[in-house]
C-alpha positions in Angstrom: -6.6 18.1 12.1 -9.3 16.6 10.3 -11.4 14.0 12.3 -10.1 11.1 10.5 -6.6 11.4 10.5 -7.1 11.6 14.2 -9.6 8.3 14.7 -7.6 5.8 12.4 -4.0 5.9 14.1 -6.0 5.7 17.5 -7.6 2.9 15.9 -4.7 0.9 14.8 -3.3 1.3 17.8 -6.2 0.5 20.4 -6.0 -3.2 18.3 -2.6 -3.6 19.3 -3.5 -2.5 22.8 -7.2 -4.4 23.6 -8.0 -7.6 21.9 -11.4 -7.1 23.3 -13.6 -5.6 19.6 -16.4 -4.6 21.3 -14.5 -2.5 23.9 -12.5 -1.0 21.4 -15.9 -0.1 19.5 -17.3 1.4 22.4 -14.2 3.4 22.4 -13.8 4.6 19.3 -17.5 5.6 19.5 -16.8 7.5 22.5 -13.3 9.3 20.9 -15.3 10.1 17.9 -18.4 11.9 19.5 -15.5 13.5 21.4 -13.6 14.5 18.4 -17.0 15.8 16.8 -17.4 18.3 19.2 -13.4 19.2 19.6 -14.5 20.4 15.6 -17.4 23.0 17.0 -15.9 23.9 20.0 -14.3 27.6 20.1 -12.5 27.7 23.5 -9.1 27.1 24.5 -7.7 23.4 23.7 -6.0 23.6 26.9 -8.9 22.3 29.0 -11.1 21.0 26.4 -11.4 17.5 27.8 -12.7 19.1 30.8 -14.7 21.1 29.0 -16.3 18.0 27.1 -17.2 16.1 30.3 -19.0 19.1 31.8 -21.2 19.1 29.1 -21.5 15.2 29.4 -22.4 15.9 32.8 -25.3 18.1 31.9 -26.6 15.7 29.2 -25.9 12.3 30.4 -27.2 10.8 33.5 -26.2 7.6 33.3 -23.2 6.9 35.5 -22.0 4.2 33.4 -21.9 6.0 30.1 -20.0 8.6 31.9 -17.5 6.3 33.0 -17.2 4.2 29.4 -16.6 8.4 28.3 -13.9 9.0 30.3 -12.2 5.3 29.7 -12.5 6.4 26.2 -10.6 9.6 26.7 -7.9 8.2 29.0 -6.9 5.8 26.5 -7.3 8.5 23.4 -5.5 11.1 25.9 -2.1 7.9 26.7 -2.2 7.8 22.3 -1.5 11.1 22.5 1.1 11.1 24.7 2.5 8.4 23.2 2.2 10.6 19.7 4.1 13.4 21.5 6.9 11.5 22.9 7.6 10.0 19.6 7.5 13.3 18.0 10.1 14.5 20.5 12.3 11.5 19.6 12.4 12.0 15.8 
């Protein structure tokens, strides 16, 4: 799926969900630097998250970025959920 018609549904929907803007910034930032490497990355997609936040590990050692990452994800990772419930349901 290309990287946009992943990021603006999310989008739309984290406005409904946070009224705080620069929250939802620093999450879409997060999803999208997420997305970016969910492009490159030849493994399995089960387990790509956890793939992703090893490699944050490695390159990040700031606690609090790695904690504003994984916010990120969880809420990308209950839009997806969301997605595939309503998929199920149509």
């Amino acid at each position: 799926m290309h990287r946009s018609a992943a990021l603006a549904p999310f989008i739309v929907w984290l406005a409904s969900r946070d009224p705080d803007e620069a929250a939802r910034r620093r999450h879409r930032d997060q999803v999208e630097r997420y997305l970016r490497w969910a492009d490159l990355d030849r493994g399995p997609a089960r387990g790509r998250r956890e793939r992703y936040e090893r490699l944050l590990r490695h390159v990040e050692a700031d606690p609090a970025a790695m904690n504003a990452a994984r916010t990120a994800l969880d809420r990308y990772a209950e839009f997806q959920q969301i997605l595939a419930l309503t998929a199920v349901a149509d």
